[in-house]
N, C-alpha and C positions, 0 to 999 in steps of 0.2 A: 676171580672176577665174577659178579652175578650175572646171571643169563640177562641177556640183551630183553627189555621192557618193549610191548609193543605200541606203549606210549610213545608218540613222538616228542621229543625236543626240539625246540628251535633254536639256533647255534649260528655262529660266527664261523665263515670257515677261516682255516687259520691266515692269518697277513704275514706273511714274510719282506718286511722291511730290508734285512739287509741282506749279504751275500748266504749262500748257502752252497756251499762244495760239496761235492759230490766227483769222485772220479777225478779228480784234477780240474774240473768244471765249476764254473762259477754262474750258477744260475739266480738270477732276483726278480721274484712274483710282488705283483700287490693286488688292492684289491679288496674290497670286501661284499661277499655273497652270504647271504641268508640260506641254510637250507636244512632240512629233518633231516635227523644222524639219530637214530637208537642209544639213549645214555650208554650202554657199555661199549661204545664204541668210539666214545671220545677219548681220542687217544693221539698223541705226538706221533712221529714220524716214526718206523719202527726200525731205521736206520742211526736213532738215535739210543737206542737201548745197550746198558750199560750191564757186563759182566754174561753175556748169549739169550738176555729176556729173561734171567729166572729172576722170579719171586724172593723177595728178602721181607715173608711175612713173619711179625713176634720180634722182628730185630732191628729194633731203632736206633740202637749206638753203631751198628754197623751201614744198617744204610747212611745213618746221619755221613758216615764216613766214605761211604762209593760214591754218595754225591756231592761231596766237598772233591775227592782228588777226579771226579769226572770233569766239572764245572771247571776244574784247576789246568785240567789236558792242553797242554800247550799250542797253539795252532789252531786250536779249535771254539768256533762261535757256542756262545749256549744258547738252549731253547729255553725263551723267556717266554713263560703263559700269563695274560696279563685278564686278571676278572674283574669288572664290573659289575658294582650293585645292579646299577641301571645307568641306561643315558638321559640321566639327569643333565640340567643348564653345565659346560664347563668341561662336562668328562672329554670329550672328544677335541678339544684344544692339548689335555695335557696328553690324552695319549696319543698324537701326533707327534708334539714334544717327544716324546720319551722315544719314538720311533724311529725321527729323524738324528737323536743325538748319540741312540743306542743301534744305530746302523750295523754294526757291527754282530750283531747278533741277529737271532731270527725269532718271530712273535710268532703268538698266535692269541687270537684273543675270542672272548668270551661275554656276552651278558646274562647276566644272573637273573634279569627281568623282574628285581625285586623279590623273588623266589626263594626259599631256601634251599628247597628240596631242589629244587634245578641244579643249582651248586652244588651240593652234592653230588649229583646224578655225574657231571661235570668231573668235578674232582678224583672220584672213584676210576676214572678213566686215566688218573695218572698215577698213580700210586705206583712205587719203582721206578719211576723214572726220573731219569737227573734234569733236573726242571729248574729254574728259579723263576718264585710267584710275585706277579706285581700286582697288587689288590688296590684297588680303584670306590673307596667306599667302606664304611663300616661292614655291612653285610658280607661283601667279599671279602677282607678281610678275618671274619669271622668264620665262614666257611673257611676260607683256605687255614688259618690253625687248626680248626678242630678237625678236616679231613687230614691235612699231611703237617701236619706238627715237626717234622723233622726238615721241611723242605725252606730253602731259604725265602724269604719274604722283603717285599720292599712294599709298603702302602701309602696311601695319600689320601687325601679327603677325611679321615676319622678324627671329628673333633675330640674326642677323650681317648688318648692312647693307653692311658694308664686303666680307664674303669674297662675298656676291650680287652685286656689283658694282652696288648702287645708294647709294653713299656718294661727295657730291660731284660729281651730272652735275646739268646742267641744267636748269630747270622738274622736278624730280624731289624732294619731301619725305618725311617719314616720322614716325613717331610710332612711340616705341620701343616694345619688343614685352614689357619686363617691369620689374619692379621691382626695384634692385639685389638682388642673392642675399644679403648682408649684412642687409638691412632683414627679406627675406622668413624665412631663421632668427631672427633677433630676434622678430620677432611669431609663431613657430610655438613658440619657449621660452615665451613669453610667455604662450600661451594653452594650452601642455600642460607646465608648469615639470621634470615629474618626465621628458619626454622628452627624454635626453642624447645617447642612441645614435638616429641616422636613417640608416635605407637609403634610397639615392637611385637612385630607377631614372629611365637618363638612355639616348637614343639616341645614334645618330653626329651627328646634326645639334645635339646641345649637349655633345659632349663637347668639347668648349675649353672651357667654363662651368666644368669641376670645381677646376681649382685658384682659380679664385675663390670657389667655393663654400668650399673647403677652408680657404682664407684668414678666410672670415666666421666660419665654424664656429669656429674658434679662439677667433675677436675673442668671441662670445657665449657659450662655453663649452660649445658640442657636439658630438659627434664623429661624423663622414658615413663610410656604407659604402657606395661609390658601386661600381653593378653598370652595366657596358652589355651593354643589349638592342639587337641589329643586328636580328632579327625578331621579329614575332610568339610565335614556334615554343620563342623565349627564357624570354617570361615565365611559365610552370610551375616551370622549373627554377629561375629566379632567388629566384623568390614561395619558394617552400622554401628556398632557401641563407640567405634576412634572416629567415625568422619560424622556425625552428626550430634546435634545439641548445642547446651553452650561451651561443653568438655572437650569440643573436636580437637584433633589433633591437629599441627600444621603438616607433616608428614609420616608416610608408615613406612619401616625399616622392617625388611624379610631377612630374617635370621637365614644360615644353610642347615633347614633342616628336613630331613626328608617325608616328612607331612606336608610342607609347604613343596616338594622339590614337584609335586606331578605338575600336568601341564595343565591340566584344567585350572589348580590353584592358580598358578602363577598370570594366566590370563583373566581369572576372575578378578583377584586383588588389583592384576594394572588396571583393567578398565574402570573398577569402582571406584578409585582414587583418584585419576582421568574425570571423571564425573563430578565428581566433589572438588576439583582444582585444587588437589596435593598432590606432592610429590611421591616416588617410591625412591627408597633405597638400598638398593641390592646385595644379596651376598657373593654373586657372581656377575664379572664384565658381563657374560653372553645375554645378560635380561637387561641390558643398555640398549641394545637390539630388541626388545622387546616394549620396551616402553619405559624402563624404568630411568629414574635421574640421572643417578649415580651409583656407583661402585666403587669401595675400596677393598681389594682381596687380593690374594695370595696372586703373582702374574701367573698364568695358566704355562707359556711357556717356559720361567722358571722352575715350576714345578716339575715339569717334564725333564730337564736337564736333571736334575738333581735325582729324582729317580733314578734316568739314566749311569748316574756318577753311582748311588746305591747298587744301581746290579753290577757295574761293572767291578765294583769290590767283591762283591758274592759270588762273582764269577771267579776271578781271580783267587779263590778261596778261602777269604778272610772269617773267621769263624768268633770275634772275639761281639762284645756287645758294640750296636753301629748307634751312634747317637741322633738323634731328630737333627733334619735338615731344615732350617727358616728360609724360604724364598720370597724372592721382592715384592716389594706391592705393588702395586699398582692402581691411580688414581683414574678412572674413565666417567667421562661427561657425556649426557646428549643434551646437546645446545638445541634441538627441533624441538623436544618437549619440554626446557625453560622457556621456550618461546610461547608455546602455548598456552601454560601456566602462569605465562607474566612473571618468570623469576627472574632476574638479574644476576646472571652468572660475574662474579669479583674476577679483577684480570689475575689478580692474585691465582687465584683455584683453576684457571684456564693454565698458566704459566706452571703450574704442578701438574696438571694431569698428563698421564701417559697415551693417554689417547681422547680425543676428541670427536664426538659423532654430531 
């Protein structure tokens, strides 16, 4: 392990969700505290180490195997490390979910802060250890294979499982990160009939998504003005190109992509659309709360469940290819800002939605 950096990290201390034995003792913490930890010192419990703490460096078909029959130990909870790209709109619904459904084991969790090197830094602090990894985000994701490749993995959020390279490896499942594009224009005509024209602001990380989009748009009789934002520095000029002239759009659709995902974006876009009296529609419920229309996406608490059900396989030590998990949709309304915008929510699109604001 490399000598402890006197760079600080800033870190999650770990949540312990469910039971933790110890001694015939059943102890359960929660909780979450912020605080500088030295990267090489992130590290699980050391009552959790498998075969007296030695090193199984150069040997991946061997570890791959102490931490299938540790994970598998009868009686015993596993320690589930769960990383975050970032606390982007959403994340913190599902790993709640995943928390509460996954009680049975013990968490600890992490934000990557958008960082790479953070992750790393993170990562490097479990290596040898029988861990299974819940990755929360492309980013995470991506760290967590390229540090512990042999370590079981369960992720969510990563719209392209296959170009990430986690489609099809080992002890590796997933739970898809959206709701076809097709269903999610159906339910935004749905619940704004008179919105025909949508601008679609989309990053580089879902521009392969538009001619699917373009495809649905058809099928339900809408028409997409798809803008890519590559930065930040973007969404001024684009916010003006959709909501102004005689080209305006009648509403803009936020893809989930993480150009769009900071918070400054996501406040700039609602308020400039607010101003020009259009709607937004979001790729996440938790910006229903923030201003936007509507949402139809993945249920946040579905997702969590299913993760759940994912580790609880990899716990159990199933080692064979684990297939993508689809969870439910979910249609959310805010009825405060059709009001202001003078929309006319259909009883119809009221009588679908799963929740109402």
């Amino acid at each position: 392990m490399k000598a402890a950096s006197n760079e600080p990290v800033t870190a999650q201390r770990p949540i312990h969700s469910g039971a933790e034995r110890r001694g015939g003792r059943t102890n359960v913490r929660g909780g979450v505290l912020s605080y500088l930890v030295p990267p090489a010192l992130i590290t699980l419990p050391a009552e959790r180490r498998e075969g007296g703490g030695s090193e199984m460096n150069g040997m991946r078909g061997g570890l791959s195997l102490v931490l299938s029959l540790a994970l598998a130990a009868s009686g015993r909870a596993a320690e589930v490390v769960i990383l975050k790209s970032n606390e982007q709109p959403g994340v913190r619904p599902v790993v709640d979910a995943l928390r509460r459904a996954g009680a049975a084991h013990t968490f600890a969790e992490f934000d990557l802060g958008g960082n790479r090197a953070q992750g790393e830094r993170i990562t490097s602090g479990l290596r040898g250890r029988a861990v299974i990894l819940v990755a929360v985000g492309l980013l995470a994701a991506q760290v967590a294979r390229a540090a512990l490749p042999e370590a079981p993995l369960a992720f969510c959020m990563v719209s392209d499982p296959d170009k990430a390279g986690l489609a099809g490896a080992a002890r590796v499942g997933g739970v898809a990160a959206e709701v076809p594009v097709k269903n999610q224009l159906a339910a935004f005509r749905l619940v704004n009939p008179k919105g025909v024209r949508i601008g679609v602001l989309h990053g580089p990380d879902t521009a392969d998504r538009i001619d699917d989009a373009q495809k649905g748009a058809r099928l339900v009789r809408v028409a997409l003005v798809p803008r890519l934002v590559s930065s930040e520095r973007e969404v001024p000029h684009v916010m003006r190109e959709l909501l102004t002239g005689a080209e305006a759009v009648d509403a803009v659709w936020m893809m989930g992509d993480p150009v769009l995902a900071t918070e400054q974006t996501r406040r700039y876009v609602l308020a400039e659309t607010l101003k020009a009296g259009r709607p937004v529609y979001a790729y996440s419920d938790s910006l229903i709360a923030e201003g936007a229309l509507a949402s139809d996406g993945p249920d946040p608490a579905s997702v969590g469940e299913l993760l759940a059900d994912l580790v609880e396989r990899l716990a159990t030590g199933e080692r064979g290819r684990l297939d993508m998990r689809v969870p439910r949709a979910a249609l959310v309304i805010n009825k405060k800002i059709a009001g202001k915008l003078k929309i006319e929510i259909p009883a119809d699109a009221l009588k679908a939605a799963s929740r109402v604001f």
